[in-house]
C-alpha positions in Angstrom: 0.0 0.0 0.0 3.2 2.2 0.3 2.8 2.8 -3.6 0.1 4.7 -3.4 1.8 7.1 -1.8 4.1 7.8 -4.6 1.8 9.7 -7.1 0.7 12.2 -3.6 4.3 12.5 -3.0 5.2 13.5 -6.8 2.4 15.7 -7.5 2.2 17.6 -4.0 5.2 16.8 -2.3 7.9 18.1 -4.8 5.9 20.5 -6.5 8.0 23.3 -4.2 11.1 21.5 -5.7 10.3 21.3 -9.2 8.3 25.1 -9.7 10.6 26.4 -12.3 10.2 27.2 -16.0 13.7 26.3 -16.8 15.7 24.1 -18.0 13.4 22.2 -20.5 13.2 18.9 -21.2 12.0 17.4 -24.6 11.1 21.0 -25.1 8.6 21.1 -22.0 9.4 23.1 -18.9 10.5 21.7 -16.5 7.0 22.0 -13.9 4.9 20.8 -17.3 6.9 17.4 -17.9 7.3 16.6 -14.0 3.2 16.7 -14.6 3.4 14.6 -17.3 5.8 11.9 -15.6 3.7 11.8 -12.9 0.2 11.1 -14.0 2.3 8.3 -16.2 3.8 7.1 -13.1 0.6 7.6 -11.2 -1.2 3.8 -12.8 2.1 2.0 -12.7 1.8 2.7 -8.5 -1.5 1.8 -8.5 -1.0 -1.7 -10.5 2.2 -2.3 -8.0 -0.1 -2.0 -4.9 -3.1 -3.7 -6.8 -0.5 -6.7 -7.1 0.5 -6.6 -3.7 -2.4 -6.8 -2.1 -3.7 -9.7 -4.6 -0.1 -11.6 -3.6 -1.3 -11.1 0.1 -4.6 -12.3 -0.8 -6.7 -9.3 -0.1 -8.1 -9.0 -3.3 
C-alpha cells in the first residue's frame, strides 16, 4: 500500500522542488513534464499496490 503514496508525494510533495520554467526537457518546462511523468507514473503505483495486495490475498 506504500505505492500509493508515490503519485501524492510527486504531484504535491515536490511540487516546491520542481516550480521552475527552466531548464526544458524534450522542449517542455521543466514543472509541465514533471506533470506529465507523474500522472504516467501515477497507474504504474496503483497496478504495483493492486498486485501486492492480490499476492497477500486481499483481493
Amino acid at each position: 500500500m506504500l505505492w500509493l503514496l508515490a503519485p501524492y508525494v510527486l504531484y504535491l510533495g515536490a511540487l516546491p522542488l520542481v516550480n521552475r520554467v527552466h531548464p526544458t526537457v524534450f522542449g517542455l518546462p521543466f514543472l509541465l513534464f514533471w506533470m506529465v511523468v507523474a500522472t504516467v507514473l501515477t497507474p504504474v503505483a496503483v497496478w504495483l499496490a493492486w498486485r501486492g495486495d492480490r499476492r497477500r490475498g486481499r483481493a
